[in-house]
C-alpha positions in Angstrom: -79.2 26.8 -100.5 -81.9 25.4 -102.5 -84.4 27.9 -104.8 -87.3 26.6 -106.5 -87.8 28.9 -109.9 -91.5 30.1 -108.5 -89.5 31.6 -105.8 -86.4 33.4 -108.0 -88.9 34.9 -110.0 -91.1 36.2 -106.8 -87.4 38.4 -106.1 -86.5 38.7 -109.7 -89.1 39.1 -111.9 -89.1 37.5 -115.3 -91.4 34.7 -116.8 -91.2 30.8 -116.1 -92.1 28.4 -118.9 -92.1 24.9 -117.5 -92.5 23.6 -113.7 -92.2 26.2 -110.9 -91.2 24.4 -108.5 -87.6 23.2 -110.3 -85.7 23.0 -107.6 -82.3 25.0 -108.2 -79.0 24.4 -106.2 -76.4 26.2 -108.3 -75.5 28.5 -110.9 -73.6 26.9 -114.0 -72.3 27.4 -117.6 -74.6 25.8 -120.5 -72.0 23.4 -121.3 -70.7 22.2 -117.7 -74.7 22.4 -115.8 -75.8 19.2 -114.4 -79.6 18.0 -112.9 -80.3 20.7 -110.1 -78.4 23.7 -112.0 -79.9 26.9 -113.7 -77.6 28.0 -116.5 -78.2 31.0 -118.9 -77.5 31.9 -122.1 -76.2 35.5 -122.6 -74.5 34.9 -125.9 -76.2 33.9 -128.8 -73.1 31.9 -130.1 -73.8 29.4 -127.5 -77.4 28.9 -128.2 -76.8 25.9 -130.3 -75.8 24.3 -126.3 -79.5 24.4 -125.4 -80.1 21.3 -127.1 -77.3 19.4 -125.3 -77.1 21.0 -121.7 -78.2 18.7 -118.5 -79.5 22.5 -116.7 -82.4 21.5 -114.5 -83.6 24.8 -116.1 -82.1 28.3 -118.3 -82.3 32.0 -117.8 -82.8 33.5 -121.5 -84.3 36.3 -123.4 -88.0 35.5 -125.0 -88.8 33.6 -127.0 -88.4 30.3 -125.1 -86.2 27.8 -127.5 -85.8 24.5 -127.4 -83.9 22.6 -124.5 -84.1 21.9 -120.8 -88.0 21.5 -119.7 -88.0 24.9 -117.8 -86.5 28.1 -118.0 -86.9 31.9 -117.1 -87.4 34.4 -119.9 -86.3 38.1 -119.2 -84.8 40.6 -121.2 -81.7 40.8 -119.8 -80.6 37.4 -118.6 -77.0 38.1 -118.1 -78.3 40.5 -115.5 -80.6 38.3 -114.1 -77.9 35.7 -114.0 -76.0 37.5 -111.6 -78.8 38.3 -108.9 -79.1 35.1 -108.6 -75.3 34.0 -108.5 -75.6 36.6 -105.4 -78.3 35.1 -104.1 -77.2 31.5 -104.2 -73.4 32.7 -103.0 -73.9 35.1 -100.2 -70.8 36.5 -98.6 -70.1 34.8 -95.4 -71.1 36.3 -91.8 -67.9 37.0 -90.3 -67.7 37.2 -86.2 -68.0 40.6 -84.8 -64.9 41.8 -83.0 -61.1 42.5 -82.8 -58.4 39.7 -83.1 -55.8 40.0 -80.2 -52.9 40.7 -82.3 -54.4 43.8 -84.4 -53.2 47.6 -83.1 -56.5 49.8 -82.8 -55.9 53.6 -82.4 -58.7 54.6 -83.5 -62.5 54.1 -83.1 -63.9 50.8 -84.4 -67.9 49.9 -84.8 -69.0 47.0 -82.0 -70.1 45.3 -85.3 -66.9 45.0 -87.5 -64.6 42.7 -88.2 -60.8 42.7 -87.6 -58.4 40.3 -88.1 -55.0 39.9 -87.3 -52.0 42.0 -87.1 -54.1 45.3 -88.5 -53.3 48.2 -87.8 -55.5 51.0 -87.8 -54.3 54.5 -86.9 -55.2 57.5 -84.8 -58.6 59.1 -85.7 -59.7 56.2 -87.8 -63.2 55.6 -87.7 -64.2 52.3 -89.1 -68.3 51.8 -89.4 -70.4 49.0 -89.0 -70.6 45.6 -90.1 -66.9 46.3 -92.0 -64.8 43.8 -92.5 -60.7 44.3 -92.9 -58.9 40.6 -93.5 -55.6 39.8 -92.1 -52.5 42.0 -92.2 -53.8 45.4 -93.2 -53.1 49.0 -92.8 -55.2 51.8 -92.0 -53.7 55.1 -91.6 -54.2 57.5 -89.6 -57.5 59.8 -90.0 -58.5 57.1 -92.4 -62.5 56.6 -92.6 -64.3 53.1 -94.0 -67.8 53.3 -94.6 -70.5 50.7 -93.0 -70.6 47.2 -94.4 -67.4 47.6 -96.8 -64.9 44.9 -96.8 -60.9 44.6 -97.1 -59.1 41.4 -98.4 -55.5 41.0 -96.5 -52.8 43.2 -96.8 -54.8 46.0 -98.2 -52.9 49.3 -97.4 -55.3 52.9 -97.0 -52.8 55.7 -96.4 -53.7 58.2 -93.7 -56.7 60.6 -94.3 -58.3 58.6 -96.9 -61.9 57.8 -97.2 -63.4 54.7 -98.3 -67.3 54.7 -99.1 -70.4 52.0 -97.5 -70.3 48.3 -98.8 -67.1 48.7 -101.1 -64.9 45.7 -101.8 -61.0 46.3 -101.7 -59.1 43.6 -102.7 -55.6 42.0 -101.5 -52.6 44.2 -102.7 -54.3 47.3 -103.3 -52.8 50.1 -102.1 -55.1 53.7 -101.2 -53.5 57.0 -101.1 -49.7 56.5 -101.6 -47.9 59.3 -103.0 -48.9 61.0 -106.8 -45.9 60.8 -109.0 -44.9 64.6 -108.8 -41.5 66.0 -108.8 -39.9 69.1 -110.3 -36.7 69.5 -112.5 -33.5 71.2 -111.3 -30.9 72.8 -114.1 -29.0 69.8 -113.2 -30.9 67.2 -113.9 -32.3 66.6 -110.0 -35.7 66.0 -109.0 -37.2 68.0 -106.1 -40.3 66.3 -104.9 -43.4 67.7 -104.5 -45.2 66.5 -101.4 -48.7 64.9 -102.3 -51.3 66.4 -99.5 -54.7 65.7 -100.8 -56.7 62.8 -100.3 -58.5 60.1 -101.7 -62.3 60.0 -101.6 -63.9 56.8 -102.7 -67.7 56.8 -103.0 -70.4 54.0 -102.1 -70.2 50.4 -103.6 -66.7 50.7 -105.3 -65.0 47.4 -105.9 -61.2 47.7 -106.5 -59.0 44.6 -107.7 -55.9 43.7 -106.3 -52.7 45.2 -107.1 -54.6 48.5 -108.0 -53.1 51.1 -107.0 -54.8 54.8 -106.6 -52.7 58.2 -105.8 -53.8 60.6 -103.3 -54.2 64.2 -104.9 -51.0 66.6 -105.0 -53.5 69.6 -103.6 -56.8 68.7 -104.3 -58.1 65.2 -103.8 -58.4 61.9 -106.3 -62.0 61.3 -106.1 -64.0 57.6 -107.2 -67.5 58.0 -107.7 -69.8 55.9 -106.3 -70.7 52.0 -107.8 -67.0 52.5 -109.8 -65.6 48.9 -110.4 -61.7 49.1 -111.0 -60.5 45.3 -112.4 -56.5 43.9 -111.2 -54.0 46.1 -111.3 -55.1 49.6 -112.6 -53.0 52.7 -112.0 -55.1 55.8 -111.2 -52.7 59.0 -110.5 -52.9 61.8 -108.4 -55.7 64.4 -108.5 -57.7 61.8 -111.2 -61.8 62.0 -111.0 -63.5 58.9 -112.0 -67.5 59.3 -112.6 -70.1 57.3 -110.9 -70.7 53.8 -112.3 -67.5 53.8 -114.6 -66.0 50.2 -115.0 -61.7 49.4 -116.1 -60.4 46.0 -117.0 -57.0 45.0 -115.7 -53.7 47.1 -116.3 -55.3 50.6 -117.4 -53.3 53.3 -116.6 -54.7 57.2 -115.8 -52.3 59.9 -115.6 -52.4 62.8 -113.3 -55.6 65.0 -113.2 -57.4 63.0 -116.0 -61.0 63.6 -115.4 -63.3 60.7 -116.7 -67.5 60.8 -116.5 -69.8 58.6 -115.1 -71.1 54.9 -116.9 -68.1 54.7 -118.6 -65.8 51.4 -120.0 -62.0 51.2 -120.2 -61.1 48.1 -121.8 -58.3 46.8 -120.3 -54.7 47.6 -121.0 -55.9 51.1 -122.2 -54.2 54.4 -121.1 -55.5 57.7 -120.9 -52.6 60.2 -120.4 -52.8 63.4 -117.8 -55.3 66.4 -118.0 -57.9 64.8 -120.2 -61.7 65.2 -120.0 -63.9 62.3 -121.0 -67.5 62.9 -121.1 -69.8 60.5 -119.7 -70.8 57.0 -121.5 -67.5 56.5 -123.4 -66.5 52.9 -123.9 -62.6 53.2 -124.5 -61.5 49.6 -126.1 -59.2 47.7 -124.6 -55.3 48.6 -125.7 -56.5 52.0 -126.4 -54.3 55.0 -126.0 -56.6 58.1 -125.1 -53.9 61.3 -126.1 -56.7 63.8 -126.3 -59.9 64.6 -124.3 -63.0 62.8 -125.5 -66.0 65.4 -125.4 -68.9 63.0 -127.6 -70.2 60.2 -125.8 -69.8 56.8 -127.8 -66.9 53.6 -128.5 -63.4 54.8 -129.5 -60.3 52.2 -130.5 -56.8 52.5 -131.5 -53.4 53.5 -130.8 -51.9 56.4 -132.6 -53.8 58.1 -133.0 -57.1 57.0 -131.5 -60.3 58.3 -133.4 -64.2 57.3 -133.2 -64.5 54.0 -133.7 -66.3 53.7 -136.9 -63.9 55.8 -138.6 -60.4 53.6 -136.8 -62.2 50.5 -138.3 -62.1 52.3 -142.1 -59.3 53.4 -141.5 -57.4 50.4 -140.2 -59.4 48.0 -142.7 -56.9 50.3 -145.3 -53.8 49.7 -143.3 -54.2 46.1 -144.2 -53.7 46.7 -147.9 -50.7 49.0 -147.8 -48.4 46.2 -149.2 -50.6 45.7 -152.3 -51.0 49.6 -152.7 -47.3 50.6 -152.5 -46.8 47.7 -155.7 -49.9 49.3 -157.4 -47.9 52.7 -156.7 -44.3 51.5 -157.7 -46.1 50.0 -160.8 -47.7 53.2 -161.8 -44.5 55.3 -161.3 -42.8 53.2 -163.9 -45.6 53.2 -166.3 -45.3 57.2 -165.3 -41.2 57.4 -166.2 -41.7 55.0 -169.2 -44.4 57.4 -170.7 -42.1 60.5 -169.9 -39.2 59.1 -171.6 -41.6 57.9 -175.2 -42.6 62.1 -174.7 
């Protein structure tokens, strides 16, 4: 596909400086663009690569700086960035219809997608336009929203209920059993069956290898435009608010209840019966022990506190060495004095 900038900012918005009609074949990084790319510059650490990059033009914020001849100013050009990436990198058409070696025992749309050796159970309604990739599983009573799409070997256990236009990537599993069991006097476990659901909203993209539990009696519900990086854990009977984003490896314990628009850096872990309100940015590593009820960042480990305050605090740590000699120092001074007395 080629774009001429007259016509990205016709769909996008924003302001050109320099010839309209730069013709644009690609999205590419400051450093690695070449003639027919349109870079952008995001970070202002990398603004001293305007004066060396071969972009056939830049996305940045106002003011235009020096560099390639043309560029597109907007206020938010890491945004506008990836509107374009979309547009230059649309997701391929796929060919309507069902591969001869998939098992469908349920109701399919005319329109979707299936490719070979899925399965897809009894009472599973899968909409229109949806894609599911090689070597899935759809459970029974399972339902997949219009225009959503599943990498291979996705697994959605039975009942569950996966939103319009979300992405599902290879490995993840949907709905396998919460991690509930109770004690005996001897030591036994005695498991607890695990007979809600999962209930995904609209535009959720989740990474492969996550993994997300189906309630114990309620359901685990993932609000809609949620975005769940590789390998996330999300237990049974968990709510995740609209718009919330995880990086890789977070880990939610059972019943933790998290708001909407918020950020879990990744590697956090939040443990089980938590509230967080909405727009908390968690930092990555972060160990959540308690429920969050101000909107805002928070860091650390044990034990986590606002951020501002784990900085200070932390900032201290680093001197502890020199303040237990100043301390040693001062007892002697102490006992010395004591002894002259």
């Amino acid at each position: 596909m080629i774009l001429r900038l007259d016509q990205i900012v016709a769909r996008f918005g924003g302001e050109i400086v320099g010839a309209g009609d730069t013709a644009i074949a690609r999205i590419a990084t400051l450093e690695n663009a070449g003639p027919g790319d349109l870079a952008f510059l995001a970070n202002p650490k990398y603004r001293h690569q305007l004066t060396t990059t071969r972009a056939a033009a830049v996305i940045m914020a106002p003011p235009a700086a020096d560099g390639p001849a043309a560029a597109i100013l907007t206020p938010q050009p890491y945004l506008y960035y990836a509107r374009v990436a979309q547009w230059l990198n649309p997701l391929p058409v796929p060919v309507a219809g069902v591969h001869s070696s998939a098992v469908v025992e349920g109701e399919v749309a005319a329109s979707a997608s299936i490719g070979p050796n899925v399965w897809i159970g009894p009472a599973a309604k899968v909409g229109a336009e949806v894609v599911i990739a090689a070597n899935c599983s759809i459970g029974a009573g399972v339902e997949i929203g219009a225009g959503s799409r599943l990498a291979p070997n996705v697994t959605i256990y039975c009942g569950s209920r996966l939103g319009a236009r979300c992405l599902v990537h290879s490995g993840a599993v949907i709905g396998a059993d919460g991690f509930g069991f109770a004690r005996e006097a001897t030591g036994a476990w005695v498991k607890i069956p695990q007979v809600g659901r999962v209930l995904i909203g609209d535009d959720v993209e989740i990474g492969a290898g996550t993994t997300i539990d189906r309630g114990a009696l309620g359901d685990t519900v993932i609000g809609d435009g949620v975005k769940l990086d590789n390998q996330i854990q999300v237990g049974h009977n968990v709510r995740i608010g609209a718009h919330t984003a995880m990086a890789g490896c977070v880990g939610i314990a059972g019943s933790a209840v998290i708001g909407a628009r918020c950020t879990v850096g990744g590697g956090a872990v939040i443990l089980g019966h938590l509230q967080i309100t909405d727009d908390v940015d968690v930092a990555a590593g972060t160990l959540v022990a308690k429920s969050i009820r101000n909107a805002g960042t928070y860091s650390g480990a044990v034990p986590f506190l606002e951020r501002g305050d784990w900085l200070k605090n932390f900032s201290r740590l680093r001197h502890l060495d020199a303040m237990a000699d100043k301390i040693r120092a001062l007892e002697q001074r102490l006992a010395a004095l004591e002894k002259k007395s």
